[in-house]
N, C-alpha and C positions, 0 to 999 in steps of 0.2 A: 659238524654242524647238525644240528636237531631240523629233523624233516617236519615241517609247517604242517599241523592239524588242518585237515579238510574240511570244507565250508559244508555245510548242509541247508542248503537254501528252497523256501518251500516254493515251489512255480508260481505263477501268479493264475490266476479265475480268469483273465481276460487278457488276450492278448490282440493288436489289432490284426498280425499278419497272418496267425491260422483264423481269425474271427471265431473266437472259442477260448479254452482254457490252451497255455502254454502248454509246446508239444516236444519242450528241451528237458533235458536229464541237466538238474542242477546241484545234484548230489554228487558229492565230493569234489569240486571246485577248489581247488589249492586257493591261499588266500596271496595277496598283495597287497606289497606297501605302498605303489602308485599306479596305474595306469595314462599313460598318456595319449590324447587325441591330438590331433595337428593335421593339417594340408599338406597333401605331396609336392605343390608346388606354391611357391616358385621352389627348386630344387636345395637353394644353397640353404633356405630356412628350415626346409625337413632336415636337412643334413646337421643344422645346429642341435634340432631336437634327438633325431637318433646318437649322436657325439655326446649329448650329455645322459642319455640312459645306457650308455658302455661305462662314463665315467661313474656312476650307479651302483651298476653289473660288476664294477672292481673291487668295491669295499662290500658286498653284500652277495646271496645267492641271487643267479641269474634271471631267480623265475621270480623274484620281489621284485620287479620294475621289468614292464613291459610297455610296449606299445602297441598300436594295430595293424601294423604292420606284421609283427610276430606271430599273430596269430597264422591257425590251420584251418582254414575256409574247407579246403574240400567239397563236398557236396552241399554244402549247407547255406541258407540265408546268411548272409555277410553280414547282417544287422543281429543275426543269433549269438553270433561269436563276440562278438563286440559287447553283448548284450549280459553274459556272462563274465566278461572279464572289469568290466565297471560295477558287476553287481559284487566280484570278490576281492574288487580295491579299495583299499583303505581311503586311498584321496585319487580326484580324477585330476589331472592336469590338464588342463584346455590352452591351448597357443591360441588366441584371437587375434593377433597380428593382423591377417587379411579376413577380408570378408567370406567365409565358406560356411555354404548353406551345410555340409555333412558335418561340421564342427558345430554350429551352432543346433542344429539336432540334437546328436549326443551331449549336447551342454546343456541342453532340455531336462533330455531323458535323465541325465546324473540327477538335477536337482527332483527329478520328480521322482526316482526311487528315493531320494530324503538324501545324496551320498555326501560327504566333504565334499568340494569343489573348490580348487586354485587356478582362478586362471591368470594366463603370463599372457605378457606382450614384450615385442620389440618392438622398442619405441623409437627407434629409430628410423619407423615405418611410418608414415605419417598418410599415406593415399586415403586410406580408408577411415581413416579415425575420426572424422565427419561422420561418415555413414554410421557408425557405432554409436555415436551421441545422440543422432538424430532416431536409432531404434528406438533406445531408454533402457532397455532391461539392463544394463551394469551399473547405471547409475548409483546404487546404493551396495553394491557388491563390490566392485571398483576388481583391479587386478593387481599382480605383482611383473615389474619390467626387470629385461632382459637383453644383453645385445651377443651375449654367447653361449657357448657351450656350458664353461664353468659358472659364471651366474646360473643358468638356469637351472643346472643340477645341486648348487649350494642353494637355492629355492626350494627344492624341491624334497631335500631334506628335513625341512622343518617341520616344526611339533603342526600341524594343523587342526584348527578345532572347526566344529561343523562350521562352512561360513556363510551362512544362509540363518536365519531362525523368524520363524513365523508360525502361528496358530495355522491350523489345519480345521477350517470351518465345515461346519455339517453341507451334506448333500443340500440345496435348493431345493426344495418341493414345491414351487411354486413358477419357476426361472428354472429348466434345466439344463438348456444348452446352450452352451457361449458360440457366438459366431465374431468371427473375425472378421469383418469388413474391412475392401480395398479402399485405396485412397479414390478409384474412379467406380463411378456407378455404368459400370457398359450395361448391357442385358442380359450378360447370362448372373453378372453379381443380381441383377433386378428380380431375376427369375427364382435367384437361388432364392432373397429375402421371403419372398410372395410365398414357394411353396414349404418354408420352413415354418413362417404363420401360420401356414394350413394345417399344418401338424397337431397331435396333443399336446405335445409336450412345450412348453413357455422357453422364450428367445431373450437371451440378456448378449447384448453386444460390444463391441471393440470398434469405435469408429475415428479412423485418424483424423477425419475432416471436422471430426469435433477436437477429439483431445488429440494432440499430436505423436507423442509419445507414449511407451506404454513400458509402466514400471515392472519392477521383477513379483516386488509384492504382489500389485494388481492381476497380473499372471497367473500366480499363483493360485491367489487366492478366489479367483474364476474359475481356472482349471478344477478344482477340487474342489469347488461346490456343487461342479454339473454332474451330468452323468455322459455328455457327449459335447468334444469340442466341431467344431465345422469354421473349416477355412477356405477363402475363394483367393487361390494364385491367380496372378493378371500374367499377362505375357511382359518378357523379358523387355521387351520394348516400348513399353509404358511408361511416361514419366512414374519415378519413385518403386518403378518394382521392385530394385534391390532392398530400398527398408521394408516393404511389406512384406518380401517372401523371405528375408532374413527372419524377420519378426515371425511368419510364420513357422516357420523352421524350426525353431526353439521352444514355442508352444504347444509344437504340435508333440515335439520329442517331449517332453514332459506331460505331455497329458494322453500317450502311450507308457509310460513308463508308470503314472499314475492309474491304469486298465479304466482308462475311459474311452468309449466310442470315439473313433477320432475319423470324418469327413475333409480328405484333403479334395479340392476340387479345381484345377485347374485349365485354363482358359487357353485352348490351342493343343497343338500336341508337340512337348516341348519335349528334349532331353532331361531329365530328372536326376538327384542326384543318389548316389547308389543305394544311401540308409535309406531313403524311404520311397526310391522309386516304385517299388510293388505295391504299394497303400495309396497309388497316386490314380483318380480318376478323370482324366481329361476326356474337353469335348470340343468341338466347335459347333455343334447345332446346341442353343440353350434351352431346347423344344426338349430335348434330352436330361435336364436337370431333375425335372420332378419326378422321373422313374429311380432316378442314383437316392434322392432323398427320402423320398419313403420308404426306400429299404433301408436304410440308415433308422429315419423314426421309429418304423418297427423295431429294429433292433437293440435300439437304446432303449423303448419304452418298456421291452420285457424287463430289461434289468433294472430299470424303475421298479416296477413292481415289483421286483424281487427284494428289496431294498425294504424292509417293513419295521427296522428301527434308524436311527442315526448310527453312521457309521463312524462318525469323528464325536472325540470328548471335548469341548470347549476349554482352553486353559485353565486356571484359577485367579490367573493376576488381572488386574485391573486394565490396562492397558488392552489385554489381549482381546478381554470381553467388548469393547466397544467396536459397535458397528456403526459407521455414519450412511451408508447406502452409498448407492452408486452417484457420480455426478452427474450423469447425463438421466436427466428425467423420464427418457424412452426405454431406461432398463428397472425404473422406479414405479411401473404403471399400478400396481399393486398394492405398493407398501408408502406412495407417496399421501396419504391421507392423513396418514399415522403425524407426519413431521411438517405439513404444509404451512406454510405461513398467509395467509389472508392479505394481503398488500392491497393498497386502497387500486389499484391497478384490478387488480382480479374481482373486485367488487364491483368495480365498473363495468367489465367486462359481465362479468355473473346478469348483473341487472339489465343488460341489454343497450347503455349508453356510450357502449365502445365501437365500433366497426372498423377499426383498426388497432391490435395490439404490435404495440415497437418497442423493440429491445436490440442490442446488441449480441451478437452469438454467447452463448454463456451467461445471460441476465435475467434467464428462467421462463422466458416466451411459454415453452414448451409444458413448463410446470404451470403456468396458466391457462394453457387449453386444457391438461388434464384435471383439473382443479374446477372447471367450470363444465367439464364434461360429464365427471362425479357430481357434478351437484345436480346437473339438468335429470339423470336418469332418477333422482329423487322423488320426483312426479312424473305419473304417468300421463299427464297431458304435455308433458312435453315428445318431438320428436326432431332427434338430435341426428344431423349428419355430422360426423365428426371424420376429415378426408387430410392424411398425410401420406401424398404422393413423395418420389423420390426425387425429386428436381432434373431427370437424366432426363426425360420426357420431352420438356419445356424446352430443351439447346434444340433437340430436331425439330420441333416444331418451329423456332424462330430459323434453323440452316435451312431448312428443306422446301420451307411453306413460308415464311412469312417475308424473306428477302426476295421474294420474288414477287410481291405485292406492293404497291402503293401505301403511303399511309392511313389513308382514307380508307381502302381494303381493307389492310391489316384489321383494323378498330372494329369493321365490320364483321368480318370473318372470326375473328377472337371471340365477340360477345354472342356470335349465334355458338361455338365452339362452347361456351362455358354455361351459355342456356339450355343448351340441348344435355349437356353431361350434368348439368342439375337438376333438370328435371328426371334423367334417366336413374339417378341416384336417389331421388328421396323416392319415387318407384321402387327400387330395389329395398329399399330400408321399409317400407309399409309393407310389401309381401313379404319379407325375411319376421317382420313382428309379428304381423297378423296369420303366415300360413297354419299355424296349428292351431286358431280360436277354435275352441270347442264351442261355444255358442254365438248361432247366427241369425241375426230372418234372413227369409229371403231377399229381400232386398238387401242385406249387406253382402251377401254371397252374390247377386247378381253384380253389385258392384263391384265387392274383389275379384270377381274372373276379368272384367272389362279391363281393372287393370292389368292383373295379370296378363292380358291376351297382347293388348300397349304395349306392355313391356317387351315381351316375346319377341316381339316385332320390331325390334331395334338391337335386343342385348342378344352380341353376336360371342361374349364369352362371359355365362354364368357363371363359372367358378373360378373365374381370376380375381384379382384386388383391385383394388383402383387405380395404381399406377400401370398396370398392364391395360387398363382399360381406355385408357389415358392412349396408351401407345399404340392400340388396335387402332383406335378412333384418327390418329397421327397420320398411321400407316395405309388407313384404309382412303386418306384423301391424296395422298404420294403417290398411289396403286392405280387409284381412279383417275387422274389427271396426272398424265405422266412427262405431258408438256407443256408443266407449269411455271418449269427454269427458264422456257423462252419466252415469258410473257403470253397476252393474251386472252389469259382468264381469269372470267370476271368474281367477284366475291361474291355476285350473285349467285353464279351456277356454285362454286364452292358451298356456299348456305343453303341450296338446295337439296343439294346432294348429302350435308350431315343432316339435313331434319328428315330428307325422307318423305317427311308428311307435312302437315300446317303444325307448326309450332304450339299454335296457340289452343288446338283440340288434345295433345298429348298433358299441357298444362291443363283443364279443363278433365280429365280423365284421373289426374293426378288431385286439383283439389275438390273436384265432385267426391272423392270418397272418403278423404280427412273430416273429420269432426267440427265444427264452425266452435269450440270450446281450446282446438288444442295448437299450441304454440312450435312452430318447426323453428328452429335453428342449426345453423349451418358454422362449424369451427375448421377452418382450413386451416393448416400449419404445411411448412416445408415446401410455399413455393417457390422459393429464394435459395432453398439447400443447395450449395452445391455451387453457386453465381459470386465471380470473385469480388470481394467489398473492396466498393468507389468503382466495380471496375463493370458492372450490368449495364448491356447495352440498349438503344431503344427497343429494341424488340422484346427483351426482356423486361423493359417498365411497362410495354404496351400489353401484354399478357396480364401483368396484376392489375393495371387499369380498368382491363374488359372483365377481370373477374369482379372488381367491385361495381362497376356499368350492369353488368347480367346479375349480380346479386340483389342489385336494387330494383331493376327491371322484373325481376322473381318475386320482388317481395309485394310491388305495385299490383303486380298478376294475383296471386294468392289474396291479398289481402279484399280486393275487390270481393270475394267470395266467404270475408268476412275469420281469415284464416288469420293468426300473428306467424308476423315472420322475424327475424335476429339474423342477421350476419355477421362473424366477427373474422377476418383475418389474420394469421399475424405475422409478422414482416421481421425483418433486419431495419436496422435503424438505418442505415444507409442506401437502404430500397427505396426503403422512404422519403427521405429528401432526393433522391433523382425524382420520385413519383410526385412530388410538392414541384420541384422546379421543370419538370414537362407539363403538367397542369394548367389549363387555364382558369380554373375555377377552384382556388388554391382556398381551403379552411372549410371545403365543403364537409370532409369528413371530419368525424368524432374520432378522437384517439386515446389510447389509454400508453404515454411511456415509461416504459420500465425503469424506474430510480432507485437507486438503493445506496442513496447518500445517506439516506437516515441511520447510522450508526447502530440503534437501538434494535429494527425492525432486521437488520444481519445479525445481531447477535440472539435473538430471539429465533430465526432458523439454524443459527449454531446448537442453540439448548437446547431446540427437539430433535436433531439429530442425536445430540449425546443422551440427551433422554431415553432413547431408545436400547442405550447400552446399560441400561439397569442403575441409572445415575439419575437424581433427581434433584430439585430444589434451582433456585435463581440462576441463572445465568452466572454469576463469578462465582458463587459456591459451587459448581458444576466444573467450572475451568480452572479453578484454582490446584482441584485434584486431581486435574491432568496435568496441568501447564505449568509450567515457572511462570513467576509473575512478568518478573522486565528482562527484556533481552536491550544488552546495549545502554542501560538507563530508561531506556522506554518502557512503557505498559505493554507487555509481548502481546495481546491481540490488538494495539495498536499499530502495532510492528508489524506484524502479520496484515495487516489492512493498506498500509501504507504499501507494501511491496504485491498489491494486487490494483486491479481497475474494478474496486468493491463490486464486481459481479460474484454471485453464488457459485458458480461452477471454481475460477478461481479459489477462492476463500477454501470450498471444501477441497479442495486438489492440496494445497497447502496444508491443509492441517491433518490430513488424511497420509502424505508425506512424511508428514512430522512425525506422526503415530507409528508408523509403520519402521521408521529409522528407531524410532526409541524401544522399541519393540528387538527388533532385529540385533539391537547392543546390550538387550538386557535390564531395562531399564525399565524402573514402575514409575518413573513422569516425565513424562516431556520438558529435558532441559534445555538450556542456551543455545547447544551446540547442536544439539536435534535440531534446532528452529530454523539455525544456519544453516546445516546440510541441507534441510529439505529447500529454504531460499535458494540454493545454488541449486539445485536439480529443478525447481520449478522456473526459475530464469531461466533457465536451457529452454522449458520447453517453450515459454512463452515468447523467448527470441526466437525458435525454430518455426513456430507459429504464424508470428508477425514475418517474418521471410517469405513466407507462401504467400500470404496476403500482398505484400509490396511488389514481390512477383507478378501476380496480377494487375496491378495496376502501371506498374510503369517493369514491365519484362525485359527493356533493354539493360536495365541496371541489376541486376542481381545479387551485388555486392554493397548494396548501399548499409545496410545494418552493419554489418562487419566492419565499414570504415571508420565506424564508432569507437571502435577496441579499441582500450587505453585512454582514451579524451578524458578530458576532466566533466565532473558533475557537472557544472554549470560554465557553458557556451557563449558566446554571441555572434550574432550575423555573422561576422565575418569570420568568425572559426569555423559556424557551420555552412557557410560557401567555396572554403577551403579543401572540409573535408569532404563535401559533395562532389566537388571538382574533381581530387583524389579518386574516387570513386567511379569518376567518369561521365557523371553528370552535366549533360550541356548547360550552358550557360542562360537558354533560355530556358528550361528547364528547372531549374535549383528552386525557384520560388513555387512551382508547383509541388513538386517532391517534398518538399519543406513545409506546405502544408499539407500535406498527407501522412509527413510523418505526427505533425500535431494531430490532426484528425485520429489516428491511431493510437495516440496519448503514448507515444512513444518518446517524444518532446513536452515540454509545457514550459508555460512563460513564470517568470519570477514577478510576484506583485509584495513590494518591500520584502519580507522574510518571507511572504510565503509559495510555495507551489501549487502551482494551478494547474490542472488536465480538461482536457476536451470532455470527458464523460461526467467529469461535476458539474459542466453545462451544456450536457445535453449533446456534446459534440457539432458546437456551436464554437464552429474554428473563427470566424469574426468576432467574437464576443470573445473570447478567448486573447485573440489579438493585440483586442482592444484594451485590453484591462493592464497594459504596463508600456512604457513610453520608448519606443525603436528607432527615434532621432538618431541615437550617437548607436554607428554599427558595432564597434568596438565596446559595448557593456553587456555586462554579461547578464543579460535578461532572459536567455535559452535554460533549461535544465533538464539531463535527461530521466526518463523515471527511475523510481527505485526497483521496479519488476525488473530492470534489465543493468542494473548495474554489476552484477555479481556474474554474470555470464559476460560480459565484456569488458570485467574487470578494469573500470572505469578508477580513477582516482582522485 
């Protein structure tokens, strides 16, 4: 037999575990025709995987199929070894059977040196194969199954061609570092967010509580735009640890294996698993966080700056070149100007006759604070507070402080709570503008010191954000009254103790120095983040309530002094109708809500997305040279519409899917089958989605979506009483649940031929109701949507 030419492999410029250039001799590396990763246990499944690399080892030289087991550790990182023999294998072999965080590492790192990658399963395993759906990353890779020895090694034989294909996008120069957000916001993720913002370098994020799932593409295609990834592990004992810190796992190995900074940082001091425990930095004090991250930013920003052309070539084909941006508008702050759509909602708001924006999560809330944020900094007589706290904040203040109060307290205590941190903030915003005027009179210098001195005299943490400021202020009435769970004290003493001073001389200090010409507005987002929908308790409507109480009270004070003031909010749509039905003074507010039934005004945010990819002209001459026209006999973007809740995040999730699978096959258009794949993977997510949500609201049932699997499209009562029951659903119970699942447009009713959902009106479950005749229980007037048909393969 002919002895295998030796690999000559150049080291890589960055490694994370010497933090420098690789410090392995890669020269002369024998090559191989597979390597295989897998878990030691459970024992009898290693045993299948070693069984079939002997059977391998029989028709072929020994050193052509290995495992990691084989290797010679010796003195050496365990992660070097490993590291070396997947860079001189033709194809890695990944068993993903069970959940192991050290396999989905190396399943990372494979795809992130660029390697073939097969991965197997025994499907005969079924515990975990939940947990894998619900990551996302295989979704569009899928694996090859296995129940033995000989399957797996007749697999493993095969011709393999790369199985992965995706454009490799330029560096970010503007967004450099991806941060993977947990599903809980505790404090030390709080603290991580606050001091990564502080940094130079720009934050484009991963957030499950937005998007649920998170694709291989999307991965990817993050990973290798940044220069540094940053991940925050939760403790093992946290709802949903397993998917986040699988998820982390995978990202992290790929985006070490792609020599980018990589920040693992987690939460406790946990046992670790072996590949990447030495790269692991745990804490339990979060006071700790911003010394780990700035030596992290330093280190990433040198090699920014080293970086002084594009380091990736763009494809050639069509497909590859479109870029639609990111869905979530909080990684878009920069480049959203370019594609923003005008919706008579953001006009509203723009002009100052909204004081409540409502939308549903995913209906672009967010893309209208920053749209009206952009436009205010257009003149300089405006002065803009623009405040997106993290919602972690808001649970202690109602656990700690507000169930220990009356309601009459509460209301009281909230609005001096949100007067006082109003006024301390648009403070903070007029020294942060004005400290470096180069030209002053004296009198304007005597005034900016008074306030400056005001200010001093309250802000007890300068250089934090506003959610940590938020949490000082929390913490600092917890500290002061420590026997406030036994009753006893009054909201008065609480309200004195946050102003400190008279309320009304700090306000007076504040618009004594404003301009009687210049217009403050005030745009809060994200104080609902995080609050399960249907499921926010009073405490939590009583918090937004006092924030629009104190912002009207702000604006009454200011204006007196001859100042404009704007407040706008913006809410979930389901905050909102609690906040409508606690109310006694119901239509006082203006509101602007977010609708995007209008067909025209979605496809006009579609265009300037694809605009963006070097494509021009009308909306279907635009789509025409992406898309097939009909999928199914349909108009395929009415296809695509139908099987969404026409919110924007939706819509681009889906097509952005599409893209990515026709890409990944080879393919210069978006065909039929593209449009299905990506339908079936985004049904996943948005069933996984809606589970969390129903969670929340009725937690005893956990199983209720799943009872669905297999029913027929269209239901009635009594089928769906039957399958509630199944489910475990009390009896009294079913008609509540049953409108929650309509509320969630999970359901809708049949009006003659057609379907109806709660977000075409408004999520106006009465009218909804109302609009078909539920006399006879037995007709099938129920329908379930089309988002979820294909993940519970409905018939």
């Amino acid at each position: 037999m002919v002895n295998p030419r030796t690999l000559d492999i150049k080291p890589p410029a960055f490694c994370q575990y010497p933090l420098g250039p690789c410090d392995q001799d890669l020269s002369r590396l024998l090559p191989l025709r597979g390597f295989f990763i897998y878990p030691s246990e459970p024992q009898h499944l290693a045993y299948t995987v070693q069984e079939a690399v002997r059977l391998l080892q029989k028709h072929s030289s020994e050193s052509s199929w290995k495992t990691w087991q084989d290797l010679k550790v010796g003195g050496h990182i365990i992660f070097c070894e490993l590291c070396k023999s997947m860079r001189s294998a033709a194809v890695i072999i990944a068993n993903i059977t069970n959940l192991n965080f050290n396999v989905l590492f190396e399943l990372g790192y494979a795809f992130g040196l660029g390697k073939s990658v097969l991965p197997v399963r025994d499907v005969s395993f079924e515990k975990e194969r939940k947990i894998f759906d619900e990551v996302g990353i295989f979704d569009t890779l899928g694996y090859e199954s296995f129940h033995n020895s000989t399957e797996l090694a007749s697999i493993a034989q095969k011709e393999v061609s790369t199985a992965f294909i995706a454009p490799t996008p330029d560096i970010n120069r503007k967004q450099h570092i991806y941060l993977i957000k947990g599903p809980i916001q505790s404090d030390g993720s709080l603290k991580l967010s606050s001091s990564l913002s502080r940094g130079y370098l720009g934050i484009r994020t991963f957030d499950p509580r937005e998007t649920p799932r998170l694709s291989l593409h999307e991965a990817y295609s993050n990973v290798m735009q940044s220069v540094g990834v940053v991940a925050h592990l939760i403790d093992p004992a946290r709802t949903g640890a397993d998917i986040h810190n699988a998820r982390v796992a995978f990202v992290c190995g790929m985006a070490m294996a792609a020599q980018k900074h990589v920040l693992m940082l987690q939460e406790g001091f946990i046992p670790q698993p072996i590949d990447y425990r030495d790269v692991i930095v745990s804490y339990n004090d979060p006071a700790t966080i911003p010394i780990v991250v700035d030596k992290f930013i330093r280190a990433a920003s040198e090699t920014f700056q080293q970086v002084s052309h594009p380091l990736y070539t763009l494809p050639k084909g069509l497909l590859e070149r479109i870029d639609i941006g990111d869905v979530a508008a909080e990684n878009e702050v920069l480049t959203l100007s370019r594609y923003f759509v005008k919706t008579p909602q953001f006009q509203q708001a723009r002009q100052g006759h909204a004081r409540l924006v409502v939308g549903r999560k995913g209906s672009g809330k967010t893309a209208v604070f920053y749209g009206v944020r952009n436009f205010l900094k257009s003149s300089s007589r405006n002065v803009s507070l623009d405040l997106k706290p993290e919602g972690h904040q808001f649970t202690k203040l109602r656990e700690l402080i507000l169930t220990h109060l009356s309601e009459g307290a509460q209301l009281h205590t909230l609005t001096a709570f949100w007067n006082y941190l109003l006024c301390l903030e648009l403070a903070r915003r007029l020294i942060e503008r004005d400290a470096n005027l180069a030209c002053r009179t004296t009198d304007q210098v005597e005034r900016f010191n008074a306030l400056k001195d005001m200010f001093q005299r309250h802000a007890a943490l300068e250089d934090t954000d506003f959610s940590e400021r938020i949490m000082a202020l929390v913490n600092r009435i917890i500290e002061h009254f420590p026997d406030l769970a036994k009753g006893g004290v009054k909201s008065s003493e609480i309200t004195r103790f946050i102003y400190g001073e008279d309320i009304n001389a700090m306000l007076k200090g504040v618009t004594s120095y404003l301009k009687p010409q210049e217009h403050v507005w005030l745009l809060f987002d994200n104080i609902d983040k995080g609050w399960p929908a249907l499921g926010a308790e009073k405490g939590d409507i009583a918090i937004v309530r006092c924030l629009l109480e104190a912002t009207r009270k702000f604006q009454f004070a200011i204006q007196a002094d001859g100042i404009e003031f704007t407040g706008v909010v913006f809410i979930r749509k389901d905050i909102y109708d609690l906040l409508v039905e606690q109310s006694s003074d119901r239509g006082k507010e203006s509101i602007a809500n977010l609708d995007w039934s209008d067909t025209s005004l979605m496809k006009e945010l579609v265009r300037r997305r694809f605009e963006t990819g070097d494509l021009g002209g009308s909306f279907e001459q635009i789509w025409e040279k992406i898309f097939t026209l009909h999928v199914a006999g349909r108009n395929s973007f009415d296809y695509v519409l139908e099987r969404t809740f026409m919110r924007p995040r939706d819509v681009l999730n889906f097509l952005r899917k599409a893209i990515q699978i026709a890409v990944s096959r080879g393919h210069h258009r978006v065909d039929e089958e593209d449009i299905r794949t990506a339908e079936r993977a985004l049904s996943e997510d948005m069933l996984n989605d809606l589970k969390y949500e129903m969670r929340d609201v009725f937690p005893q049932y956990p199983n209720v979506l799943n009872a669905f699997f297999g029913q027929e499209i269209h239901l009635s009562y009594n089928d769906i009483w039957l399958v509630l029951s199944d489910a475990g659903v009390k009896d009294s119970n079913i008609n509540a649940c049953l409108d929650a699942l309509l509320w969630f447009s999970f359901l809708g009713v049949l009006r003659k031929d057609d379907e109806r959902y709660s977000y075409q009106l408004l999520y106006d479950v009465s009218k909804l109701k109302s609009m078909s005749d539920f006399s006879n229980p037995d007709s099938k007037r129920y329908c379930l949507h089309p988002a979820f048909r294909s993940a519970l393969e409905t018939c």
